[in-house]
C-alpha positions in Angstrom: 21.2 -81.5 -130.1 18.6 -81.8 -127.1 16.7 -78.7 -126.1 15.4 -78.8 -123.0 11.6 -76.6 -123.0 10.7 -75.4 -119.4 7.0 -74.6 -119.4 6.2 -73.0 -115.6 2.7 -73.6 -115.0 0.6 -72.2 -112.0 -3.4 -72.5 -112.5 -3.2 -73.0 -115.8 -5.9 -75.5 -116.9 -7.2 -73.9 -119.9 -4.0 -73.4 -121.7 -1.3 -76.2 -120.6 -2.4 -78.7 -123.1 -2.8 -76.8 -126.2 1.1 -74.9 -125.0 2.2 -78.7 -124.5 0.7 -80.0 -127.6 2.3 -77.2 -129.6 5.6 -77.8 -128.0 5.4 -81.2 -129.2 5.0 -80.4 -132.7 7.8 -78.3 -132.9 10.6 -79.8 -135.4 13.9 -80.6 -133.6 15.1 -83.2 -130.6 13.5 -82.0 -127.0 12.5 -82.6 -123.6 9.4 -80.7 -122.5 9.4 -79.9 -118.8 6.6 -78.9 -117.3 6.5 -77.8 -113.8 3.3 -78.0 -112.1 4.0 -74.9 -109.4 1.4 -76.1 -106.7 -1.3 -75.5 -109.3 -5.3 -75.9 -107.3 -7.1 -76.2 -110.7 -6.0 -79.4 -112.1 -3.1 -78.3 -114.1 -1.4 -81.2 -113.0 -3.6 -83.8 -113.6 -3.7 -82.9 -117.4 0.3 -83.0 -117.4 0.1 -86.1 -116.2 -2.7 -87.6 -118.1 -0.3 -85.9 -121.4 2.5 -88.1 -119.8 1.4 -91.0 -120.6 0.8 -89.9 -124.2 3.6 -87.3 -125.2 7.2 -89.5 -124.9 9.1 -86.0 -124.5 7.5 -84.6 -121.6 8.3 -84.6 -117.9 6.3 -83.3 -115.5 7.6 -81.9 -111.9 5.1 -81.7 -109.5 5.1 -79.3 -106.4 2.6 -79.2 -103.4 2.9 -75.2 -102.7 3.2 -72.2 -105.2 6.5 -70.9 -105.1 6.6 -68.8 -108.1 7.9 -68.4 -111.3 11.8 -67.9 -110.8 11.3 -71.5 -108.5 9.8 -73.8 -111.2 12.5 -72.3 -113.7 14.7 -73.4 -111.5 13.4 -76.7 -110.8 13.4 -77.3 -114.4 17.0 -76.4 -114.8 18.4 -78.6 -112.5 16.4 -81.0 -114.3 17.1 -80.4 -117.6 20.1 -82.4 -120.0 19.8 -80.6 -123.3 22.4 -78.2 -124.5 20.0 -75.6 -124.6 16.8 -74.6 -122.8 14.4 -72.6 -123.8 11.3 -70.7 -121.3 7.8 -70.8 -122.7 4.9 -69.6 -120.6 2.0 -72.0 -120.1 -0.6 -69.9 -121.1 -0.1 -69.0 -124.3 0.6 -65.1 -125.0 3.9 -66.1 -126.5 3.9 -68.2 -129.4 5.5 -71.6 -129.2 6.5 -71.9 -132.9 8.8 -69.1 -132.1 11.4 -71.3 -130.3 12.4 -72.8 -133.5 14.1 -69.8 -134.9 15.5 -69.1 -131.1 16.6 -72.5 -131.3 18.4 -72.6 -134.6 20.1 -69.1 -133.7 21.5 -70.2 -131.1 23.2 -73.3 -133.0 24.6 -71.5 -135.6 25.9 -68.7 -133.5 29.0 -69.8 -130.6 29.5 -66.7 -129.7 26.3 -65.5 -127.9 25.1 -67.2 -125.0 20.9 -66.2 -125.4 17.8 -65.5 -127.8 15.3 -63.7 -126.3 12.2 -63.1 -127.9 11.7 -59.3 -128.3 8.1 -58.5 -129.1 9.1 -54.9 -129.6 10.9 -55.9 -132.6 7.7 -56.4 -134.6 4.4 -55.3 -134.4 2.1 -56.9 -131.4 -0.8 -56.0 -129.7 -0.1 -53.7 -126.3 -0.6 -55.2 -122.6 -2.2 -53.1 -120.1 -0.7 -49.5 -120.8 1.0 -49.6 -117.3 2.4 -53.0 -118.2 3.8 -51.6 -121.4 5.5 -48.6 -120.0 7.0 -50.3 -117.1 8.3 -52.8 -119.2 9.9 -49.9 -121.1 11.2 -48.7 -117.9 12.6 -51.7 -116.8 14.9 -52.1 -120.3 15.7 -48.6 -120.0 17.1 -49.3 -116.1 18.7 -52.7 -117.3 20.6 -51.3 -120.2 21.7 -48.4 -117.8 22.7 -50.9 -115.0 23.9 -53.6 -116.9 25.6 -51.5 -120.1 23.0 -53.1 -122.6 21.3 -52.4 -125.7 18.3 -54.6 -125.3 14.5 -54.0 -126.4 12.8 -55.8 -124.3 14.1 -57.4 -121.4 10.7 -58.6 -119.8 9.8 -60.9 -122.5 9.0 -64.7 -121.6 10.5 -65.9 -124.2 14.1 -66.9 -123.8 16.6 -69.6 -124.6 19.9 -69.5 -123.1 22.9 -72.5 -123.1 22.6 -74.9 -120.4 26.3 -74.9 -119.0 25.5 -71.0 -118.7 22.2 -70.7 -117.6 23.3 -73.2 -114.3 26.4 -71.7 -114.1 24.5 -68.0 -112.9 23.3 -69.9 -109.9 20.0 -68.3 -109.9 18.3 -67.0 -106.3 14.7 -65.5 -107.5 11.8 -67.6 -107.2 9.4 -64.8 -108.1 8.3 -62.9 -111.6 12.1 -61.4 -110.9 13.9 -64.0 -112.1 13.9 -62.3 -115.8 15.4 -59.1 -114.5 17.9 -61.5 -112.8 19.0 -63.8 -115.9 19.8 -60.5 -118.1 21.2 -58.9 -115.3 23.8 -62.0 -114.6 24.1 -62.2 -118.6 25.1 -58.8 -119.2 27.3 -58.5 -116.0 29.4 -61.4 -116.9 29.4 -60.2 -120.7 27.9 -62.8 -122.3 26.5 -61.3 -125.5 22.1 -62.3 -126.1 20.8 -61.8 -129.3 17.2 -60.8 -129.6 14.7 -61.7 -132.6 10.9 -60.8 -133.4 8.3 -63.1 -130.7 5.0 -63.1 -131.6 2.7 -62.1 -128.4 -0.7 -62.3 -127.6 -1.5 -60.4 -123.9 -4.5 -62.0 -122.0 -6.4 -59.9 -119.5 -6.6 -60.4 -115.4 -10.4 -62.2 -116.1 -8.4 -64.7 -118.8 -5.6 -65.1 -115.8 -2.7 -63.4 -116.0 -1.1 -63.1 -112.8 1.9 -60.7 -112.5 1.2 -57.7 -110.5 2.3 -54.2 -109.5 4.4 -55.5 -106.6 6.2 -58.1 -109.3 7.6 -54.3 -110.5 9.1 -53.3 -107.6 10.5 -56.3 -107.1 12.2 -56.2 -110.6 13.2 -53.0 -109.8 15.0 -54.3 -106.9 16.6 -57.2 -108.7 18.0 -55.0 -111.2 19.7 -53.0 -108.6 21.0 -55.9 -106.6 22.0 -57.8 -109.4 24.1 -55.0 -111.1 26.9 -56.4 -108.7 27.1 -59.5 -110.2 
C-alpha cells in the first residue's frame, strides 16, 4: 500500500530537511510531498537539492504564500497512495508517529482517519492561550459536529485518499483542520485517535499560527456544521 506524506512548508529552512530525512526513514511504501508554499528563506532550494537525493519525494513549488489549507490541497490532488498522511514541516509533531497512524488505518475498514491526539499522553503545553483555545475548539466541534474527539487541532492526521478528495476542501488557511473534522463527522465517517508525540516551538523558533487563525476556525466550524 502507497501512503502519500504531505509536508506543507512555509519558511521553514531550519527544520524541512531533518522532517524530510525522518520521513524517509519511516518503514513502509510512500511518496513524500513537500509543498514549498511561496517560502522567501530557501525552503525550496533544500527540497530540491533533497530531490535529487531522496527517490520518494516530490516537491511542489509555489511563487505566493497561500496558506496551510492550500498546500494540503495542492498535495492532494497530487497524491496516488491509498492513504495520506499531514506532517508539519517544522517538527513539533513527531514523524515516527505516522507509522502506527498508518498501520491503524490498514487494519481497521471501518474508520476513515487517525488523528494524532497529543492529549492522549503526556506532552509539554503550547502557549496557555493556545492550549485552552484548542480545548475550546474540540469542545465546539464535538458540539457542532456530534463528536467525541480530544483534540481536533492536532497536525497530525491521516485520512483515506478516496475520502479525503471526496470532501472537496475550500480553506486555504490554518482552518482547514476545523474543516476536515467538520466534513468527517458530518458525513459520519468514524476517526480514530491515538497518542502523538508533540514538541511546541515558540514565535522566536517560528511558529506562525495566530489569534485571527482562531476566529477563523471558529468560523469554519460554524459554516461547516452544514455539511
Amino acid at each position: 500500500m502507497l501512503i502519500s506524506i504531505i509536508i506543507p512548508a512555509f519558511n521553514e529552512a531550519g527544520s524541512i530537511e531533518d522532517t524530510i530525512r525522518a520521513v524517509a526513514g519511516l518503514p513502509f511504501e510512500k511518496e513524500i510531498l513537500a509543498v514549498d508554499d511561496g517560502s522567501r528563506d530557501g525552503t525550496g532550494m533544500l527540497v530540491r537539492r533533497l530531490e535529487k537525493e531522496i527517490k520518494e519525494l516530490r516537491g511542489l513549488y509555489f511563487p505566493e504564500n497561500r496558506g496551510k489549507g492550500f498546500a494540503i490541497q495542492a498535495g492532494t490532488r497530487a497524491a496516488r497512495g491509498e492513504i495520506v498522511v499531514i506532517q508539519d514541516a517544522d517538527r513539533e509533531y513527531l514523524p515516527d508517529r505516522i507509522t502506527s497512524m498508518v498501520e491503524e488505518l490498514s487494519r481497521n475498514q471501518d474508520i476513515a482517519a487517525v488523528f494524532g491526539s497529543r492529549k492522549l499522553k503526556k506532552n509539554p503545553a503550547s502557549y496557555r492561550r493556545y492550549y485552552w483555545g484548542g480545548r475550546f475548539l474540540t469542545w465546539l466541534v464535538n458540539r457542532a459536529g456530534k463528536g467525541s474527539l480530544t483534540d481536533v487541532t492536532t497536525g497530525h492526521k491521516a485520512i483515506r485518499w478516496k475520502i479525503l478528495e471526496s470532501l472537496q476542501l475550500q480553506a486555504n488557511g490554518f482552518e482547514i483542520e476545523m474543516e476536515i473534522v467538520m466534513k468527517l463527522l458530518r458525513r459520519g465517517f468514524q476517526i480514530k485517535e491515538i497518542p502523538t508525540d508533540y514538541s511546541p516551538r515558540s514565535f522566536e523558533e517560528g511558529k506562525k499560527i495566530r489569534w485571527i487563525d482562531g476566529l477563523k476556525s471558529i468560523w469554519a466550524i460554524l459554516k461547516f456544521r452544514k455539511y
